[in-house]
N, C-alpha and C positions, 0 to 999 in steps of 0.2 A: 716712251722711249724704248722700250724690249720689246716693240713689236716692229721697231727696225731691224733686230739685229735675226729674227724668225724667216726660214724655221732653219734650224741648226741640230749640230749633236758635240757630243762629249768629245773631243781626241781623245785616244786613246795615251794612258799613262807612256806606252814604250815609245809616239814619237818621239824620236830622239833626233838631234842633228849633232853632227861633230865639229868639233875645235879639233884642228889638226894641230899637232904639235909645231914649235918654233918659236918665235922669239918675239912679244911683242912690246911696244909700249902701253906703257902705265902709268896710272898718277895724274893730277891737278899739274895744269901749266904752272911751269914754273918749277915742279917738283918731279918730273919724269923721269922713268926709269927702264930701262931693259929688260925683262925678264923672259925666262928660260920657260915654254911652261909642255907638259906632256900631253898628246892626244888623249882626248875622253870624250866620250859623247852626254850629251845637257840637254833633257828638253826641250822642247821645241817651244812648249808653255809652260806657265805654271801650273802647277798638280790644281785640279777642281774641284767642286764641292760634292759631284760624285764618286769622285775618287775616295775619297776618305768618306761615303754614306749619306752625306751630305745634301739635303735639296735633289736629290735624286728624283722626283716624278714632273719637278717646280723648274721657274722658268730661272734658277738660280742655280740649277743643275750645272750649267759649261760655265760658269763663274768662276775667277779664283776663289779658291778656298781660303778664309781667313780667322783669326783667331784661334789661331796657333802659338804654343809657344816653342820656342827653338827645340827643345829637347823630344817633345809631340813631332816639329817635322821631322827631326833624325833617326826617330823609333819608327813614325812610318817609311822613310827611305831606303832604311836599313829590311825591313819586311818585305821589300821588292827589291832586293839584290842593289840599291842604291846607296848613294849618300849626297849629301848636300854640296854642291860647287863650292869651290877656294873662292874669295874675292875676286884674287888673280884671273882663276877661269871663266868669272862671271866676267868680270870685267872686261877680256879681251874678246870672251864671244860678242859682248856688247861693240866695240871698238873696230872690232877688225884688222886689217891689218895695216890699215892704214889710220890707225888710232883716230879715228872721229870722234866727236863731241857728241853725238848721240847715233842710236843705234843707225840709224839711214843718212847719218852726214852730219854737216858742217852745223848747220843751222835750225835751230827751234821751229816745229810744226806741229801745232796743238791738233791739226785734223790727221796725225800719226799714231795719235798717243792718248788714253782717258787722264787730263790732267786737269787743276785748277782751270784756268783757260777752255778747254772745252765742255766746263761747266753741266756735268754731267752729277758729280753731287753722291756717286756711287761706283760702284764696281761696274763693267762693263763683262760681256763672255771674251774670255781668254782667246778667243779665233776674229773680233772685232777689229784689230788694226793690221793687217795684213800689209799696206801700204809703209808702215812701223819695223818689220823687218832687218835685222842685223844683217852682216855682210853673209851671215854663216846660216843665217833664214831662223833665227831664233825669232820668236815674234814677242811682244809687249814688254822688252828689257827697259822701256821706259814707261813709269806711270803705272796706273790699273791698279797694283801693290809693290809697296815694298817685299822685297824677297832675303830670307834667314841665307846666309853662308856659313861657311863651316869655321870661318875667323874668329877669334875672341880679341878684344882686349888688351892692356894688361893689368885693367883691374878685373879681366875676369868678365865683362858685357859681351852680350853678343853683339854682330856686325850686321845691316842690311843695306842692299843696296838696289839702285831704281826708281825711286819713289812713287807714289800713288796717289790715284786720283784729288788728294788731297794738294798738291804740291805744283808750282808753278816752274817753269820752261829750266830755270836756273837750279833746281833741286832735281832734276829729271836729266842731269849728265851722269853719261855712263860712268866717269872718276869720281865722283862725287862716294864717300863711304859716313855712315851713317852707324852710329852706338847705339845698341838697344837691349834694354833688359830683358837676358832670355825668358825669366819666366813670366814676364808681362806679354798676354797673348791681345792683340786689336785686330781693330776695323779695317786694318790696313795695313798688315802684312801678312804674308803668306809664304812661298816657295817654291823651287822648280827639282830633279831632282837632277843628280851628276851618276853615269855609269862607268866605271872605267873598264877599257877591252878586257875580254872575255867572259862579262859580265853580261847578265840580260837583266832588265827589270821589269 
């Protein structure tokens, strides 16, 4: 299977794409909401396994990076002039502006996205679904991993959102938000990073 996705390289950490400021919808049918939110620019992908040292010569090198735990991604975010997207920003670069159900529309498509369904059983490289694509050209806001936000709780958990290769069509909507114990690091999350203007990372 990694001799489909060859040969390849790293992105670079500072691709960035922008969420232009404005007003989007958010939230589970049925619970939708307005919000207000401010330009910043987010990754394009999630941070890789070279990025943080990681599988750097190996073919897991353009991989997301996973087994992290929340406070690990916001110490390395924070070392590149970063920090970790709102739910909200994640969510709407997910959505667009036309609040879709997943990042390229309407409707569930397992050849968009590394999920249950395309029964791949692992992480894919971070540059693999290109056809996957938000409106804002964010790439793998579904599937491949869960991604840390900067939300908590209010008992205090952290928040991720996306799902990952683990998870099927229905756990892989961009509104879908997800509880997770910061300091439990797995297999199957990771992160992307957020820059706000006049920032570089």
């Amino acid at each position: 299977m990694v001799a489909s996705f060859l040969p390849r390289t790293v992105p670079a950490l500072d691709d960035l794409v922008e969420l232009p400021a404005g007003r989007y919808t958010l939230g589970e049918p049925g619970e939708e909401r307005e919000v207000e939110i401010a330009r910043v620019l987010i990754g394009r992908y999630s941070v890789g396994n070279a990025h943080m040292g990681r599988h750097v010569d190996g073919v897991l090198a353009d991989h997301p990076v996973t087994g992290v735990a929340r406070d690990e991604a916001e110490a390395f975010a924070a070392t590149h002039g970063a920090r970790l997207p709102t739910a909200q920003e994640w969510e709407a670069l997910a959505r667009g502006a036309d609040a879709r159900a997943y990042p390229w529309g309407e409707t569930f498509d397992e050849t968009r996205c590394n999920c249950a369904e395309a029964l791949m059983g692992w992480t894919v490289p971070v540059t693999a679904h290109p056809n996957g694509a938000s409106p804002f050209k964010a790439e793998q806001l579904a599937g491949n991993v869960w991604e840390w936000v900067s939300d908590r709780t209010r008992d205090g958990w952290g928040v991720v959102k996306g799902g990952s290769y683990l998870d099927t069509g229905w756990g892989l909507r961009a509104a879908r938000v997800q509880a997770a114990d910061p300091q439990r690091a797995t297999n199957t999350t990771g992160f992307r990073i957020a820059v706000d203007p006049g920032r570089s990372a």
